[in-house]
C-alpha positions in Angstrom: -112.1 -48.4 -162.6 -115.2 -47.2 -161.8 -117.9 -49.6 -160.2 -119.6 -50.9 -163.2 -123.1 -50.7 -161.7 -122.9 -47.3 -161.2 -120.9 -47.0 -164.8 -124.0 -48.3 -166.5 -126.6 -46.1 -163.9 -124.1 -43.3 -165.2 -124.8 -43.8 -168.9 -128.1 -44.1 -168.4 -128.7 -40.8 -166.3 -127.3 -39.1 -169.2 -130.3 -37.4 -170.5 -128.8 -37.5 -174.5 -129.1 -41.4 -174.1 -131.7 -42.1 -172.0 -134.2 -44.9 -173.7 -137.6 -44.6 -173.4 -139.0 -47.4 -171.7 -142.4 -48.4 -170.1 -144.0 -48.2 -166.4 -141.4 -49.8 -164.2 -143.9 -52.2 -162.8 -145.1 -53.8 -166.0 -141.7 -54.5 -167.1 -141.2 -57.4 -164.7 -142.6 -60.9 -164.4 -142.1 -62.5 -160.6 -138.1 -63.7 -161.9 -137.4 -59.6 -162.7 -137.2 -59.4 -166.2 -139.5 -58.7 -169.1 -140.2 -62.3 -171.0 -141.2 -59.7 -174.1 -138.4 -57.8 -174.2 -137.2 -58.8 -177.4 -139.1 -60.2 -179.0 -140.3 -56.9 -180.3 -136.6 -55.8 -180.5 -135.9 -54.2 -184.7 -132.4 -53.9 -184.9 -129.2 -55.2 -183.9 -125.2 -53.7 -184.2 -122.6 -54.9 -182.5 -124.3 -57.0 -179.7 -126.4 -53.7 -179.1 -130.4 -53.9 -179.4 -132.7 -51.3 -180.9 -136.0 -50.8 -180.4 -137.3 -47.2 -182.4 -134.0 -46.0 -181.9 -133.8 -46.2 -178.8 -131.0 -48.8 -176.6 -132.8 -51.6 -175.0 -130.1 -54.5 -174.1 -126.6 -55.1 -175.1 -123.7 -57.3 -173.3 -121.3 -54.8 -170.8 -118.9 -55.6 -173.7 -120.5 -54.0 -176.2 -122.3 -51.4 -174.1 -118.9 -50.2 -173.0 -117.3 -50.0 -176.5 -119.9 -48.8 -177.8 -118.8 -45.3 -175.8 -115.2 -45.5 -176.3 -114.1 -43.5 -179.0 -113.0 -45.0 -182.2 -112.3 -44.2 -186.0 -115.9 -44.1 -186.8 -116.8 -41.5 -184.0 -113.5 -39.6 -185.4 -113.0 -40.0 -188.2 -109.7 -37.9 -188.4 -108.5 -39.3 -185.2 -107.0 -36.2 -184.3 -106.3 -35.3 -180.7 -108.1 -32.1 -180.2 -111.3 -33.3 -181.9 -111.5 -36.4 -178.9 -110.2 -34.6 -175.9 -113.8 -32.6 -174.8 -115.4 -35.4 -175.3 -112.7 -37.5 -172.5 -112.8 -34.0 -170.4 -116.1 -34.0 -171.0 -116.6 -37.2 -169.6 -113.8 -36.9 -166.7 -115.7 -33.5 -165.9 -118.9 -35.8 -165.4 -117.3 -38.1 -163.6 -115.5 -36.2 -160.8 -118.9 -34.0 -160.4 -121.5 -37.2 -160.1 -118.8 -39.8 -158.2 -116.2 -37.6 -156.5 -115.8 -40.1 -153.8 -114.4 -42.7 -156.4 -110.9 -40.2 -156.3 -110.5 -40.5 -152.6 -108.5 -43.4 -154.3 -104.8 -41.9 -154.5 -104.4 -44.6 -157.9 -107.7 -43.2 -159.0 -106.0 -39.8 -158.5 -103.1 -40.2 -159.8 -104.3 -41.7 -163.0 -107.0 -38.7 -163.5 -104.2 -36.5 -163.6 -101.9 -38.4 -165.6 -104.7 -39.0 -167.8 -105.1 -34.7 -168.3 -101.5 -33.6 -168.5 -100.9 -36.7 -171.0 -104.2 -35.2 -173.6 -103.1 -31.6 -172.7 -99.5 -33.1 -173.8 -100.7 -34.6 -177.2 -103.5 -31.8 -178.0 -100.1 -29.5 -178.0 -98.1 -31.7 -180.0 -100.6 -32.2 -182.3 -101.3 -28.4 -182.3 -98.1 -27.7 -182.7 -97.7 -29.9 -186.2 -100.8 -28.6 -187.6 -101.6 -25.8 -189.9 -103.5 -23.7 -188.1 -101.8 -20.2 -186.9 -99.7 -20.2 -183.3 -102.0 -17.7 -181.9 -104.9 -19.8 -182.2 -104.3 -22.9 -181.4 -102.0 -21.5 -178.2 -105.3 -20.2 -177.3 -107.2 -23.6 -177.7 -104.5 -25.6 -175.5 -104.6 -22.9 -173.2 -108.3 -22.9 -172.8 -107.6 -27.2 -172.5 -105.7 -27.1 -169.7 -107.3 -23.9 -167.8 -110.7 -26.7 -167.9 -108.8 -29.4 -166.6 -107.2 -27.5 -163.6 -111.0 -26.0 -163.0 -111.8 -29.9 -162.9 -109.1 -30.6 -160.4 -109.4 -28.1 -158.2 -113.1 -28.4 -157.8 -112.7 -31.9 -156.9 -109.7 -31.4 -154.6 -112.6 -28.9 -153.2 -115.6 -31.5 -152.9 -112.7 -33.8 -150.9 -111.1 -31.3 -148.9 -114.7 -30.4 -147.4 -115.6 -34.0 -147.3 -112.7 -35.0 -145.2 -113.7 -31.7 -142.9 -117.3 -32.7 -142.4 -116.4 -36.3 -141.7 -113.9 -34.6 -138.9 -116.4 -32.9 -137.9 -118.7 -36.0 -137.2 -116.2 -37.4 -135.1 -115.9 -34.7 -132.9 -119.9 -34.6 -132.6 -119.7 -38.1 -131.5 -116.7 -37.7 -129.1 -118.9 -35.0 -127.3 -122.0 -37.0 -126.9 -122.0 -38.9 -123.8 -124.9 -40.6 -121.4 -126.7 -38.6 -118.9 -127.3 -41.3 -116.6 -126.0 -39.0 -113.7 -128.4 -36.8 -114.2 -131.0 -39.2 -113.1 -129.7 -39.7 -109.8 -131.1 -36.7 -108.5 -132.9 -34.8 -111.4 -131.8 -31.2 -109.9 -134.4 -29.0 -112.4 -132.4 -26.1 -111.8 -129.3 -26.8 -113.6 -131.2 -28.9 -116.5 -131.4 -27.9 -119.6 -134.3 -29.1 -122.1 -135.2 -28.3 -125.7 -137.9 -25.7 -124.6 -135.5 -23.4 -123.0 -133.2 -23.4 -125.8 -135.8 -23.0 -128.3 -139.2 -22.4 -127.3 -140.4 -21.8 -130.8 -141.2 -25.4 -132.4 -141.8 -24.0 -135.9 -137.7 -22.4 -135.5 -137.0 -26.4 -134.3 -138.4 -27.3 -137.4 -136.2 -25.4 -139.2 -133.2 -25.8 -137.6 -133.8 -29.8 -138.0 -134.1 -29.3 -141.7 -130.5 -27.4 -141.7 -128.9 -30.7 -140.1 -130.6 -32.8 -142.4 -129.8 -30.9 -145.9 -126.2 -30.6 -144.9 -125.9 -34.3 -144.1 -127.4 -35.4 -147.3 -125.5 -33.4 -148.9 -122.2 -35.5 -148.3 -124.1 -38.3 -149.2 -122.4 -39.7 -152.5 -124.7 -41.4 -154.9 -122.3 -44.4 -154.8 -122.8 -45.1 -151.6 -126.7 -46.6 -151.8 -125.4 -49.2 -154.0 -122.2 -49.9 -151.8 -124.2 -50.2 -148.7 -125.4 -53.2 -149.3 -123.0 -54.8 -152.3 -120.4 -56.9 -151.5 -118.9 -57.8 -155.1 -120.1 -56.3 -158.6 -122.1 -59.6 -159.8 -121.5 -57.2 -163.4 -117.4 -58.0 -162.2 -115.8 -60.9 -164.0 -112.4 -60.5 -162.8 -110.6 -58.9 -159.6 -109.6 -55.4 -160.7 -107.1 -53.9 -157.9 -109.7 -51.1 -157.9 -112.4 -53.8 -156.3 -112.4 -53.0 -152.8 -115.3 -51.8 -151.1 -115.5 -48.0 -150.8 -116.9 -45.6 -147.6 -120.3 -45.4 -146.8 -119.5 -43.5 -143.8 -121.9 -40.4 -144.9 -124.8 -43.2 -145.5 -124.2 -44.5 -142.1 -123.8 -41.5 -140.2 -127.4 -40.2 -142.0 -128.8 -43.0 -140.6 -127.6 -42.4 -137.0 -128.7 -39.1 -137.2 -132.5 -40.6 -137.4 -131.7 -42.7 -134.2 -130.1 -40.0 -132.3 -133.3 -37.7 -133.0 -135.6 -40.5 -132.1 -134.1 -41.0 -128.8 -133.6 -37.0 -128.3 -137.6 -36.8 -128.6 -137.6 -39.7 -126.2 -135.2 -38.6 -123.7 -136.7 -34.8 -123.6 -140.2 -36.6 -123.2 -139.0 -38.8 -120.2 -136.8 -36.4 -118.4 -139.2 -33.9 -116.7 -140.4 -34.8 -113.1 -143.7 -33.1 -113.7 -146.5 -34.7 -115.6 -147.8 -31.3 -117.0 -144.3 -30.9 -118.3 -143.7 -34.0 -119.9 -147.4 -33.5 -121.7 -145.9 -29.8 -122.7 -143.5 -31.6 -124.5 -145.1 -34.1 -126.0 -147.0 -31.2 -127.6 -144.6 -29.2 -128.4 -143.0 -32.6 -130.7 -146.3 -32.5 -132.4 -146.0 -28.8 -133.1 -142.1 -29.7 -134.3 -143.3 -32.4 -136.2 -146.1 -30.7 -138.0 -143.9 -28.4 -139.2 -141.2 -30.6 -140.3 -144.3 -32.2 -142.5 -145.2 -28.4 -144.0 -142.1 -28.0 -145.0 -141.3 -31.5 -146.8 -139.2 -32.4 -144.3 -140.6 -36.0 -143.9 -137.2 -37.7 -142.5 -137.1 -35.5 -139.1 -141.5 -36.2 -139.2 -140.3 -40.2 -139.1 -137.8 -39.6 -137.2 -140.0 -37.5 -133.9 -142.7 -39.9 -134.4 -140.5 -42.6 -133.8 -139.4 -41.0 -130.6 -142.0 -41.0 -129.4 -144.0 -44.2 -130.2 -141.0 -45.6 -127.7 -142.5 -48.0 -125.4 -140.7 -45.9 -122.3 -142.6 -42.7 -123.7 -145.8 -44.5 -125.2 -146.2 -46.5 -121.5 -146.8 -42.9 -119.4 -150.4 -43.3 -119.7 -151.0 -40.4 -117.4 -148.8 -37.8 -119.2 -150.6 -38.7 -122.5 -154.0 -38.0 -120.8 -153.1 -34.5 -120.6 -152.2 -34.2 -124.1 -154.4 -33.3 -127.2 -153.5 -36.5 -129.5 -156.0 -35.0 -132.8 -152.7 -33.6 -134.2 -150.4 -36.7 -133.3 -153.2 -38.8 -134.9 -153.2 -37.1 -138.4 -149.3 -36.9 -137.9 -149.7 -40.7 -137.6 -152.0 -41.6 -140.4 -149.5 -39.8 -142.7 -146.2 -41.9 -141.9 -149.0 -44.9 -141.7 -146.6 -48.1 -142.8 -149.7 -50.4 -144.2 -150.3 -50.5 -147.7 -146.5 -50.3 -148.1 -146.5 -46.5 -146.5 -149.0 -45.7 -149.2 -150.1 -42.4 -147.3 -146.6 -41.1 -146.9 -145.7 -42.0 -150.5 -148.5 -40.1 -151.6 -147.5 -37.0 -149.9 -143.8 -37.5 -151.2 -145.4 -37.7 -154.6 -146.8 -34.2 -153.9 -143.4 -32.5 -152.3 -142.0 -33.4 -155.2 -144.3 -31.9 -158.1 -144.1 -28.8 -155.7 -140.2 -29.3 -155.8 -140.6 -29.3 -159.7 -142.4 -26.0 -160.2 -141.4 -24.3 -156.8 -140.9 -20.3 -157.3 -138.9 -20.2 -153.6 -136.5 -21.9 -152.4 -138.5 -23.0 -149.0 -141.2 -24.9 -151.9 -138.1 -26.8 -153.4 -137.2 -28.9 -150.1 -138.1 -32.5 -150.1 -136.2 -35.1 -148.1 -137.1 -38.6 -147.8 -138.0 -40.9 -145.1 -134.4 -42.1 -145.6 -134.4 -45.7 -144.0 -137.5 -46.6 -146.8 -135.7 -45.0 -149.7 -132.4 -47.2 -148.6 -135.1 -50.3 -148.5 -136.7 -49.2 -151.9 -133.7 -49.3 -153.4 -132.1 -52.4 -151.8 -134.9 -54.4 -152.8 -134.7 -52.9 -156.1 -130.9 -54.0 -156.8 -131.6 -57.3 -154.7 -135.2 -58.4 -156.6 -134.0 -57.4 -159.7 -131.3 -59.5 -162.1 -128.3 -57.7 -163.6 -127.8 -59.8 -166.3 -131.1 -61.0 -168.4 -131.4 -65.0 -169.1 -129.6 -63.9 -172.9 -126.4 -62.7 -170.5 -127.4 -59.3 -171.5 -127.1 -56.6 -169.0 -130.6 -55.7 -167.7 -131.0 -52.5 -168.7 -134.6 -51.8 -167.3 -132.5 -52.4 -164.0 -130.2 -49.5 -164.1 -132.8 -47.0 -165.6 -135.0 -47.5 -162.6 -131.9 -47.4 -160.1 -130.4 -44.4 -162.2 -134.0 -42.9 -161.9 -134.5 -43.0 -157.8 -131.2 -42.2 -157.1 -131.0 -38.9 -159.6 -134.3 -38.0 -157.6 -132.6 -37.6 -154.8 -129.3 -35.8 -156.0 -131.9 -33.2 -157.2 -133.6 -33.2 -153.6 -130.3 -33.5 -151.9 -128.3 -30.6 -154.0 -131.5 -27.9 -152.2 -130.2 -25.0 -150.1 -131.7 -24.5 -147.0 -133.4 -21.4 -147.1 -133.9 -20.8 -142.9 -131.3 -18.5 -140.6 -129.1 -21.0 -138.7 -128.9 -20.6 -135.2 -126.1 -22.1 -134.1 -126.9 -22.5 -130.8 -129.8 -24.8 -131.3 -128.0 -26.2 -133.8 -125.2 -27.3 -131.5 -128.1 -28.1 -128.7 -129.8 -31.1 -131.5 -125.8 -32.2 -132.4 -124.0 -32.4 -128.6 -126.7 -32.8 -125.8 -126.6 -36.3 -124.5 -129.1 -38.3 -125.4 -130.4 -41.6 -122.7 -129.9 -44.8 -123.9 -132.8 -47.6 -124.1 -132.1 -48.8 -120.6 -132.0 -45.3 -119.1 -134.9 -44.0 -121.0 -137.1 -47.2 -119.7 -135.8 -46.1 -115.9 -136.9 -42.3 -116.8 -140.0 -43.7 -117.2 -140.3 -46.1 -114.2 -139.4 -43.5 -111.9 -141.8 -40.6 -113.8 -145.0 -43.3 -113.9 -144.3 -46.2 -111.3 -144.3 -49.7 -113.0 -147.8 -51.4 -113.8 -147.1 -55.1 -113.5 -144.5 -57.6 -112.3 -142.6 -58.1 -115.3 -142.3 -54.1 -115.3 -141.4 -53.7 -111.2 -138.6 -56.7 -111.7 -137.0 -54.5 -114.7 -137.1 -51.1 -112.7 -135.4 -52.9 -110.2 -132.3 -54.3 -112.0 -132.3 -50.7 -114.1 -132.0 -49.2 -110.8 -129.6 -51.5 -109.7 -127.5 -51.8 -112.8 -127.5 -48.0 -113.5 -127.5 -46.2 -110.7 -125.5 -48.7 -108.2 -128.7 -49.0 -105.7 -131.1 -52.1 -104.7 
């Protein structure tokens, strides 16, 4: 079945029985759960606890049966008076964890599951009172749902199994440029200016490639990144294995290659009043990227090119205007627990909220902090409360951040692709760390020993020569 984590994180997204609870960060004593918590508690039923009507704690147990349906739910027990609610709830279910059916069991049993309800709903139909032409009409409308519901997920799987081949063919094409190095021949090099020399289009372009890969990014996945059994799991279901986070993962190596893009495009030029151009025009990318909410690529440029191969060519920077890196800087500022860069989150996402243009709705994350955010979340927090109940605080704040982003992630990007630049950011080689530090020994000669012995075994290492 369904990872029980995200079961409860499920049931607690659901709007209709959400509780109301108070500011995450009082809740919690230094041992992650509220001493007070029931002690105010009114009501109890069935191992469940009320507070004003609304569901603080309650074992798994309870919690779980508490959603089945039962005799006192429905009270005729009829069929066709329980199967919306179970389509209702597979409908939920394939649209907020479609990933969970790459499973062929899971599969399998979701469609044995349908055709079994449609089966009984006609049955049941069939004995009733109620005239042929109508209820002909309601099992036909039955089963018309449930083959909408399968072939939409079929859909969401068929294009995730495409994207993922994609990825693999980016990757395959992506190779060291270490040959380049041995001679540097300007005229047949390529660099990000000549393809586009526009940095507010880069901008753009960068915020295509990071919609569309957050887009495969199931809401599963955050959790199973960094679970390795259920603690909620009392037994070994044959559904236990760990699923994919391939999507997660390849997110995350899209930050890296960017970083080292920024780096290697920085390093590469011969010419000091070239390198400085395109430190400048990174700025202007990275600006940009900032205006437009895009704070992951921002991370991501900056990164590049705080390198110490690019940060070390003292002579390129002197020829650059830093006022705009610096503010750049102070935004994505990690002290104070990135204070500054949550702040202006904070504020891409109340624009998000009342946006009247689709540009004004785009906010994505500094990825690697909302991964750390939420691992120390699942990790700092207990699942179960000292009573053995499930902590239900827990899974409201998890259910909270990670709906956040499904909203964020689910934006269209409003900007013209340009495929060429597109394929440009996705293909061109990019240096590794060894060959970016030789760049940048051969651009700016070495400073010190410790710097002239490493140029020295780079260049002997990497391009065969003493």
């Amino acid at each position: 079945m369904l990872n029980k984590q995200w079961f409860l994180m499920w049931v607690i997204r659901r709007k209709e029985s959400m509780p109301q609870t108070p500011p995450f960060s009082a809740m919690f004593d230094s041992s992650g759960y509220n001493r007070n918590l029931y002690q105010s508690a009114e009501d109890s039923c069935g191992g469940l606890y009320y507070h004003d009507n609304n569901l603080l704690s309650g074992s798994l147990e309870a919690l779980i049966q508490h959603l089945v349906p039962n005799v006192d739910y429905y009270p005729d027990n009829q069929i066709r008076k329980i199967a919306p609610k179970i389509l209702q709830l597979l409908t939920e279910w394939t649209e907020t964890f479609p990933y969970d059916f790459r499973d062929e069991r899971m599969m399998r049993n979701l469609k044995d599951l349908a055709h079994r309800i449609a089966s009984g709903e006609e049955s049941e139909a069939e004995s009733s009172n109620c005239p042929q032409p109508r209820w002909l009409s309601n099992v036909k409308t039955y089963r018309k749902n449930v083959q909408q519901m399968i072939q939409c997920l079929i859909r969401k799987l068929a294009a995730l199994s495409q994207y993922e081949e994609v990825l693999a063919k980016i990757s395959s094409t992506s190779t060291d440029r270490l040959t380049l190095l041995k001679t540097k021949p300007q005229s047949i090099q390529r660099d990000i200016i000549t393809v586009c020399s526009d940095p507010y289009t880069l901008a753009q372009q960068l915020t295509h490639i990071e919609l569309e890969r957050l887009n495969y990014i199931g809401p599963e996945e955050f959790v199973q990144a960094f679970v390795q059994k259920d603690p909620l799991d009392n037994d070994k279901s044959c559904y236990s294995e760990r699923k994919k986070t391939r999507n997660l993962e390849a997110y995350v190596e899209w930050f890296n290659r960017l970083s080292y893009l920024v780096a290697t495009e920085i390093c590469m030029p011969v010419k000091k009043k070239h390198r400085a151009r395109m430190i400048e025009y990174f700025i202007d990318v990275a600006r940009e990227c900032f205006n437009i909410g895009n704070f992951n690529s921002l991370m991501a440029i900056i990164s590049g090119m705080n390198m110490s191969p690019v940060s070390r060519l003292k002579k390129t920077w002197a020829k650059v205007k830093t006022a705009k890196f610096d503010v750049l800087e102070h935004q994505m500022d990690p002290s104070s627990n990135f204070y500054n860069y949550r702040t202006a989150l904070r504020g891409a996402a109340q624009r998000s909220l009342t946006a009247h243009s689709s540009r004004e709705k785009i906010v994505i994350p500094f990825f690697s902090l909302l991964i750390k955010d939420i691992y120390f979340l699942n990790e700092g927090c207990a699942n179960r409360l000292p009573n053995g109940h499930v902590n239900f605080e827990k899974f409201w704040e998890l259910a909270k951040q990670v709906s956040e982003f499904m909203t964020w992630k689910q934006v269209e990007c409003p900007f013209e692709r340009d495929r060429k630049i597109l394929q440009y950011l996705l293909t061109v080689p990019v240096f590794s760390e060894d060959a970016l530090y030789l760049a940048s020994y051969e651009s700016e000669g070495p400073e010190n020993h410790i710097e002239k012995d490493r140029w020295k075994s780079l260049r002997s290492s990497l391009l065969g020569r003493v």
